[in-house]
MARZAFI-633958 format. One record per residue (C-alpha): residue in one letter; x negated, y, z negated. Coordinates in nm, 3 decimals, padded with zeros to 5 digits. Example, Ala and Ser with C-alpha at 12.3 -4.5 7.8 and 13.67 -1.06 7.14 Angstrom:
<recs>
+------+---------+---------+---------+
: panu :       X :       Y :       Z :
+------+---------+---------+---------+
:    a : -01.230 : -00.450 : -00.780 :
:    s : -01.367 : -00.106 : -00.714 :
+------+---------+---------+---------+
</recs>
This chain:
<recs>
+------+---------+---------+---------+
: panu :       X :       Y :       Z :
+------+---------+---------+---------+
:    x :  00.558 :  00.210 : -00.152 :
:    x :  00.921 :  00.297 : -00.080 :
:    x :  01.166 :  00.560 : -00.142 :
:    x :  01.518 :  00.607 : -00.061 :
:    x :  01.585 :  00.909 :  00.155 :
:    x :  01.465 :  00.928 :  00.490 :
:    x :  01.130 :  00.797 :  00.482 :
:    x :  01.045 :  00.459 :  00.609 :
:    x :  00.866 :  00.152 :  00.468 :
:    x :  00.499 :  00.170 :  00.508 :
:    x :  00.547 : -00.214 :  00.634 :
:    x :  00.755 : -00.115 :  00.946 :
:    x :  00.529 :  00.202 :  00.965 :
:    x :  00.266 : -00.011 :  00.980 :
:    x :  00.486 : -00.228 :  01.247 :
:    x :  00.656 :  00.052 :  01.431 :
:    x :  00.979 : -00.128 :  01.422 :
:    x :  01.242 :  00.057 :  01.574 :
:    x :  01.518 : -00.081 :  01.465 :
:    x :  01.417 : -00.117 :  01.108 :
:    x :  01.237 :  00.247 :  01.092 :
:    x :  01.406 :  00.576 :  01.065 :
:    x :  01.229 :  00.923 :  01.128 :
:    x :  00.962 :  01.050 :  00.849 :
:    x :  01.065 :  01.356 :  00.660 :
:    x :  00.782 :  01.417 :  00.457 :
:    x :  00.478 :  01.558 :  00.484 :
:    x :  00.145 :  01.408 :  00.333 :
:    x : -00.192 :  01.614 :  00.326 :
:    x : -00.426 :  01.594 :  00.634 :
:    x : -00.651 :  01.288 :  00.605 :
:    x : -01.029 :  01.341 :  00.539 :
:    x : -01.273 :  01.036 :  00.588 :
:    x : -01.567 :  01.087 :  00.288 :
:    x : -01.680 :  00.743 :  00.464 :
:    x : -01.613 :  00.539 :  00.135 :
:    x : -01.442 :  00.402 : -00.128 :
:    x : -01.551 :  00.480 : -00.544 :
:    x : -01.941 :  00.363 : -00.566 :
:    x : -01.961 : -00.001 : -00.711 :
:    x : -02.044 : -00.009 : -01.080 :
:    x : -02.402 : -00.084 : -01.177 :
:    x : -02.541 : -00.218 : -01.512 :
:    x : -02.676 :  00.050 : -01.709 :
:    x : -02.978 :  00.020 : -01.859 :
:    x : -02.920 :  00.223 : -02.183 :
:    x : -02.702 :  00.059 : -02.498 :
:    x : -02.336 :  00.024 : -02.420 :
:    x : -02.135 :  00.264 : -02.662 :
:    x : -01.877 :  00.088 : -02.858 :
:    x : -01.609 :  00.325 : -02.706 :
:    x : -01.511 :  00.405 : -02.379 :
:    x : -01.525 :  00.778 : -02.231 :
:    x : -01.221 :  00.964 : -02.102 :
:    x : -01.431 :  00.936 : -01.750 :
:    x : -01.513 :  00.528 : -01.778 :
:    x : -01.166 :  00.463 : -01.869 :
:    x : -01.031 :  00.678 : -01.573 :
:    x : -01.303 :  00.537 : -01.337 :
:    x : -01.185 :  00.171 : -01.446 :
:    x : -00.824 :  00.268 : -01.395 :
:    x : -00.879 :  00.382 : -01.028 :
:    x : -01.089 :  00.095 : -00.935 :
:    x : -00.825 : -00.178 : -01.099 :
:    x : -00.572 :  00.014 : -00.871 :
:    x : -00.749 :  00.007 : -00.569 :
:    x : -00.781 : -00.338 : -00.613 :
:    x : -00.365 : -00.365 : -00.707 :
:    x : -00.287 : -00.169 : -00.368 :
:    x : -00.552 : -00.411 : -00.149 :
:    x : -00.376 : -00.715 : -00.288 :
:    x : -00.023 : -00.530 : -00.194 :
:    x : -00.117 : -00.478 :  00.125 :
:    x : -00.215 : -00.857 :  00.167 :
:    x :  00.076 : -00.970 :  00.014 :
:    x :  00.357 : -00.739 :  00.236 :
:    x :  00.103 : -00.872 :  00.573 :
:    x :  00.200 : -01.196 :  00.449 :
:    x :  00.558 : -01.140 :  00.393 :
:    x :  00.589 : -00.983 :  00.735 :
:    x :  00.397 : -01.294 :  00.913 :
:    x :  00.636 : -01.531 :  00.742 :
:    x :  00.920 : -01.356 :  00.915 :
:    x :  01.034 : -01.227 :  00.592 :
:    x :  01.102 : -01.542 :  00.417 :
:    x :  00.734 : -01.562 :  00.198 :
:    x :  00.828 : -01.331 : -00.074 :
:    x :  00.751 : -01.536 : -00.392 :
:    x :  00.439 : -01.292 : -00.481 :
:    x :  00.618 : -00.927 : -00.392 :
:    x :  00.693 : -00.938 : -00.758 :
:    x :  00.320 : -00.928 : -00.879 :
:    x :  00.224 : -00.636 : -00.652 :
:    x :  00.527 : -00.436 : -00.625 :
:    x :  00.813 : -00.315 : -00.893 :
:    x :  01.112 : -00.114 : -00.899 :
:    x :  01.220 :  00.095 : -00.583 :
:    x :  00.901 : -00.005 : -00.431 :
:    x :  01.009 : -00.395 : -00.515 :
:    x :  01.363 : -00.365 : -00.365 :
:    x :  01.282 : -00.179 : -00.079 :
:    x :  01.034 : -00.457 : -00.002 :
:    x :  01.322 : -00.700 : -00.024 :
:    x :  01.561 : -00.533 :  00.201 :
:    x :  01.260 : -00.534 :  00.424 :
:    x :  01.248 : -00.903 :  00.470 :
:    x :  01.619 : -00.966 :  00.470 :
:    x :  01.568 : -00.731 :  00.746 :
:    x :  01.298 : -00.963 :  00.904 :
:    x :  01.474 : -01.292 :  00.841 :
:    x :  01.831 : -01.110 :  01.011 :
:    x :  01.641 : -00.994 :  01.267 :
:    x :  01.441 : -01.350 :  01.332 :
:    x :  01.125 : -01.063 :  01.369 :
:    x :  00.773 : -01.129 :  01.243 :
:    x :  00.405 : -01.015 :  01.249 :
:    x :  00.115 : -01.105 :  01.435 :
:    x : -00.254 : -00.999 :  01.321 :
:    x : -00.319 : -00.806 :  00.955 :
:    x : -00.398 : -00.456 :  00.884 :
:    x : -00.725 : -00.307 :  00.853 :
:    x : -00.800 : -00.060 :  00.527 :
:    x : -01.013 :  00.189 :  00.689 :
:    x : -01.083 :  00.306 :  00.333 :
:    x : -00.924 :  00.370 :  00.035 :
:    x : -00.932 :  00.577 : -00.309 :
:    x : -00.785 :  00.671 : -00.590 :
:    x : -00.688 :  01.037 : -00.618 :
:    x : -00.492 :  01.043 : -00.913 :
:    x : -00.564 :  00.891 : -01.287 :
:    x : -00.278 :  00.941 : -01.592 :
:    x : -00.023 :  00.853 : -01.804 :
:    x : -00.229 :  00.754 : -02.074 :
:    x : -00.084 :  00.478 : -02.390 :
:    x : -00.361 :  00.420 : -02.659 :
:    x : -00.648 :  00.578 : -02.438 :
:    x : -00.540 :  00.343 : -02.132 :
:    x : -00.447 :  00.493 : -01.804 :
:    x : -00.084 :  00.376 : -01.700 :
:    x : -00.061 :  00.566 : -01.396 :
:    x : -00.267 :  00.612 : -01.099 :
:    x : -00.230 :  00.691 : -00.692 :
:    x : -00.403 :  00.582 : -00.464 :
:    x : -00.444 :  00.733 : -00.068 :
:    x : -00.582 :  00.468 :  00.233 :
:    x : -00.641 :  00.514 :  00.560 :
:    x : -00.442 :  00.214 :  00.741 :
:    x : -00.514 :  00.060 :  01.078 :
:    x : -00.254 : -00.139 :  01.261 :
:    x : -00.408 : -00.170 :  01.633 :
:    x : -00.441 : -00.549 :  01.551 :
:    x : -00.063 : -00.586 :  01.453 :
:    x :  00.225 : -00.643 :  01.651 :
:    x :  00.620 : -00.688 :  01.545 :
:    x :  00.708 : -00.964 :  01.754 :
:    x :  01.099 : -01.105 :  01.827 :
:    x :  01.208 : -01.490 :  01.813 :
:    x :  01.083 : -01.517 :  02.156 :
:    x :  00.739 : -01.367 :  02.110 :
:    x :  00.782 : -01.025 :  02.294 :
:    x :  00.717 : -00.725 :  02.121 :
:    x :  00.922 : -00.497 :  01.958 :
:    x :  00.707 : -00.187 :  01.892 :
:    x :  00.776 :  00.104 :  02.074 :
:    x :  00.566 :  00.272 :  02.304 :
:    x :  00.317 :  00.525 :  02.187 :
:    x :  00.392 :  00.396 :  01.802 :
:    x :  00.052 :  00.568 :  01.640 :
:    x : -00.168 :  00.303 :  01.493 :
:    x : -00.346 :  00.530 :  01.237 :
:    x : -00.157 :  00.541 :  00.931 :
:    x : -00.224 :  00.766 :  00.612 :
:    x : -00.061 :  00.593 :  00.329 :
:    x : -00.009 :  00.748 : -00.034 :
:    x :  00.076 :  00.497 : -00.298 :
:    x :  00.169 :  00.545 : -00.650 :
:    x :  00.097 :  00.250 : -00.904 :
:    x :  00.171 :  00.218 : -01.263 :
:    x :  00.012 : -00.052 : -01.549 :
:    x :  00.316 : -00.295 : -01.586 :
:    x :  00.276 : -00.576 : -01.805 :
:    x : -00.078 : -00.553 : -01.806 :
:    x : -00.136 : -00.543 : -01.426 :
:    x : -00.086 : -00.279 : -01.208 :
:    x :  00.197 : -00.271 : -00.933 :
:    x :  00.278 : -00.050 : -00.661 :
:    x :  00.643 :  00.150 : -00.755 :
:    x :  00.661 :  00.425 : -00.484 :
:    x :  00.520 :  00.582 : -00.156 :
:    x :  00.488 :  00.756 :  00.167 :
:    x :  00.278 :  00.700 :  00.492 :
:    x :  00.268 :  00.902 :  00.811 :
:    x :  00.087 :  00.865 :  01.153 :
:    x : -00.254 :  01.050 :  01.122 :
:    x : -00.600 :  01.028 :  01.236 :
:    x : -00.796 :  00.930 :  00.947 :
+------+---------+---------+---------+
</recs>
């Protein structure tokens, strides 16, 4: 979810921090609402084949990291609402850059005595990218959301806000995820304001 360089966290994106955000040097394709996420999966009524397609396995690989990147998203709320100081389950969502960056993040909470009020929304979400394949399994995937963070404030010790006026709310967020262990974690990303 983060990279070093000049792009901020998604979490103090999502907060509009200004102390702990820095200006947004990327750019990140113009958000499109199809007005939903992949189709649930329904029984089929004809005999299962013994091996998976190219197209089931990819289809499995997106939904199993749409699911990863919801539970990251829960997680990082939670981190921020503890002030920084619940960070026991960044491990299981988040890995390499993505993990450390998350780190700094609520160092930079707890230093700061800064936390969050309310949770964000997922608009929607989907996966856009399927790869990396090891014995026919997918290993690599990215996902795009469409983030909502009117409910959310960054609040200081003594409860007044610290987001700055006219922060944008809307929030296109591109995620890429990779199968670690056998569960797939969030290792790198970008968000910008956008109306999704």
């Amino acid at each position: 979810m983060f990279t070093h360089g000049p792009r901020r966290s998604p979490m103090l994106r999502r907060l509009a921090t200004a102390a702990l955000s820095a200006a947004v040097a990327t750019t990140v394709p113009a958000c499109t609402n199809d007005g939903s996420e992949p189709p649930p999966s329904t029984p089929s009524t004809t005999p299962a084949s013994s091996a998976s397609t190219p197209a089931t396995e990819s289809a499995q690989a997106g939904a199993a990291a749409v699911a990863a990147y919801r539970r990251y998203i829960n997680v990082t709320d939670a981190m921020m609402a503890s002030g920084g100081t619940d960070v026991k389950n960044l491990p299981s969502v988040a890995a390499g850059v993505e993990l450390r960056v998350s780190q700094i993040e609520a160092e930079n909470y707890r230093g700061r005595k800064i936390r969050a009020i309310g949770t964000t929304e997922i608009i929607w979400v989907k996966p856009v990218k399927v790869g990396g394949a090891i014995a026919g399994a997918s290993t690599t995937a990215t996902v795009q959301a469409c983030l909502d963070t009117s409910k959310t404030q960054a609040v200081d010790s003594a409860g007044k806000s610290v987001r700055p006026a006219g922060t944008p709310t809307r929030w296109l967020d591109t995620r890429d995820l990779q199968l670690i262990g056998g569960g797939w974690k969030v290792v790198k990303g970008k968000n910008q304001g956008a109306q999704c």
